[in-house]
C-alpha positions as CSV (number, residue, x, y, z in Angstrom):
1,X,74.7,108.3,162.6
2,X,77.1,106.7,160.1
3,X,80.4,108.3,159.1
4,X,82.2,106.4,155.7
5,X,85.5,107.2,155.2
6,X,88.7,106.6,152.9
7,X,91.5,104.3,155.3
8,X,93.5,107.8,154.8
9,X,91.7,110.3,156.4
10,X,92.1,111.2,160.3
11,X,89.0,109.9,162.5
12,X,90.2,110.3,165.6
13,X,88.7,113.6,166.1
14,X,85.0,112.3,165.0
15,X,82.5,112.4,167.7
16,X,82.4,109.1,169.4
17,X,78.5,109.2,169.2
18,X,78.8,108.5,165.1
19,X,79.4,104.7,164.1
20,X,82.8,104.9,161.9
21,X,83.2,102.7,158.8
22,X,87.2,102.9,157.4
23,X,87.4,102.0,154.2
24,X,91.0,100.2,153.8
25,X,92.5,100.5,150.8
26,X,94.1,97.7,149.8
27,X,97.1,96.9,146.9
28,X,95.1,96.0,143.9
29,X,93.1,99.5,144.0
30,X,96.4,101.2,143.7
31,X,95.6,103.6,147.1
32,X,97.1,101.3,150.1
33,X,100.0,103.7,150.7
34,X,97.6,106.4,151.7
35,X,96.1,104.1,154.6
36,X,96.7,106.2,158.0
37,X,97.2,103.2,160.0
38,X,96.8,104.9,163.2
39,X,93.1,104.8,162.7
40,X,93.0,101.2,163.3
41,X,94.5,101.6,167.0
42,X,91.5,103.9,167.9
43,X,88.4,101.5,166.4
44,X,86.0,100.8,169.4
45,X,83.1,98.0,169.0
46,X,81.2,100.8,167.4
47,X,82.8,101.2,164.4
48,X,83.3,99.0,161.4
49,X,86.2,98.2,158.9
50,X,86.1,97.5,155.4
51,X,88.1,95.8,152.7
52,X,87.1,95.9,148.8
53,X,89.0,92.9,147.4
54,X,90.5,93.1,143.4
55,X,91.7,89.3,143.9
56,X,93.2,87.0,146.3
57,X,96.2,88.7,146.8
58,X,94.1,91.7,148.1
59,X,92.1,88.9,150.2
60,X,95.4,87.4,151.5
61,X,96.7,90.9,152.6
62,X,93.4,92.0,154.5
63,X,93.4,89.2,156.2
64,X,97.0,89.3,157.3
65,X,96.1,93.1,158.3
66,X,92.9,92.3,160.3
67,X,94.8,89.8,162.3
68,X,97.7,92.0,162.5
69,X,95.6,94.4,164.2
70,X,93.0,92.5,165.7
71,X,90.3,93.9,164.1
72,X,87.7,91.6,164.8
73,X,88.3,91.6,168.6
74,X,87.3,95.2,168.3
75,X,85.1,95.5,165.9
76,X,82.7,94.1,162.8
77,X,85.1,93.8,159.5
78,X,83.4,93.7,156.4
79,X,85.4,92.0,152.8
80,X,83.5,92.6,149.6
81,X,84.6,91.9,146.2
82,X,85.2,95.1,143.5
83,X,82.2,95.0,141.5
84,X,82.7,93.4,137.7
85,X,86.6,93.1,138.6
86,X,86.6,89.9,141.4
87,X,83.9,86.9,140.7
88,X,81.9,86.3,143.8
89,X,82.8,82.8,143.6
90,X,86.7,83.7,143.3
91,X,86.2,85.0,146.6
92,X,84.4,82.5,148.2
93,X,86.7,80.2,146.9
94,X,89.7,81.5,148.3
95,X,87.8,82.1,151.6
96,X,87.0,78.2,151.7
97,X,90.8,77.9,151.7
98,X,91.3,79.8,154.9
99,X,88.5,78.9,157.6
100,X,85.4,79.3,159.1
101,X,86.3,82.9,160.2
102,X,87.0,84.1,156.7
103,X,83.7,82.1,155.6
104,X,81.3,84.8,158.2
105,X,83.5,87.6,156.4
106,X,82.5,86.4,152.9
107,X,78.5,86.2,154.3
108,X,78.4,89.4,155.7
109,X,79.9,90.9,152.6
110,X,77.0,89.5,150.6
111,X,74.6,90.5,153.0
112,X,76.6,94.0,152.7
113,X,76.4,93.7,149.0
114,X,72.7,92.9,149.0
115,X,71.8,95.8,151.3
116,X,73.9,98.2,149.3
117,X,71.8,97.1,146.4
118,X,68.5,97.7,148.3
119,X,69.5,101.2,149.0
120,X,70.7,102.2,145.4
121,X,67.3,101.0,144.4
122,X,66.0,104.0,146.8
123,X,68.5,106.8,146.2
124,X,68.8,109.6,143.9
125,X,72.2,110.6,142.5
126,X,72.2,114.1,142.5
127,X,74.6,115.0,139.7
128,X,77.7,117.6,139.8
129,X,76.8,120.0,137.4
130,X,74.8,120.2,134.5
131,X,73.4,117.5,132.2
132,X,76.6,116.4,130.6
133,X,76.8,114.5,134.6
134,X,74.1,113.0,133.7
135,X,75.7,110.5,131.3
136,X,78.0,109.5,133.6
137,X,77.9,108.1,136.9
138,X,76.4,111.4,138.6
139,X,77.1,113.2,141.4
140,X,78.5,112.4,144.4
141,X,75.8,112.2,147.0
142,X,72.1,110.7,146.9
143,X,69.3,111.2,148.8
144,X,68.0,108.2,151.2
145,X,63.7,108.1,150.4
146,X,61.8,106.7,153.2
């Protein structure tokens, strides 16, 4: 089982049987202040971190925070861009700059990117309420066909 969750919620109380995935927020999406930083001292080799990039600055700083932390001793760490705001080849750009390491990041977020794609082609969005959701981006769940 798979939990997803904001860098600001509490996961320490999850069951240790479920594969956690924090979501770090980082500056450019205006939400890195509610990071609960204490959730990266409790990550086990199970669980997964994530980092959606606005632009190198954002890339600079989740780097400086995985090594910080030593996330990828611990566990798989996952950059992706923010879709229509960071160019792909931005990224990989800056990521040329900065090693192989950042390089396997920048792979397995397209590979992330790629299978995020395969599943939206396989979910329905259930939307909030009423048909005026419709027009929008729906609701805020879908439903995984086989």
């Amino acid at each position: 089982m798979l939990l997803e969750t904001g860098g600001g919620l509490d996961i320490a109380a999850v069951d240790p049987r479920v594969r956690r995935i924090v979501d770090v927020k980082c500056p450019g999406s205006g939400e890195a202040e509610a990071n609960r930083w204490e959730n990266l001292l409790i990550l086990t080799a199970r669980d997964e971190v994530k980092f959606v990039l606005a632009g190198e600055a954002d890339y600079l700083w989740a780097r400086q925070v995985t090594q910080r932390h030593r996330l990828t001793e611990r566990c798989p760490v996952h950059f992706s861009p923010v879709h229509g705001e960071l160019d792909a080849a931005d990224l990989a750009g800056a990521v040329a700059r900065f090693g192989a390491a950042a390089q396997q990041a920048i792979e397995d977020a397209a590979r992330e990117l790629q299978e995020l794609r395969r599943q939206a082609a396989s979910s329905i969005v259930i939307p909030e309420t009423g048909s005026a959701a419709l027009k929008g981006v729906g609701g805020k769940g879908g439903i995984q066909l086989p």
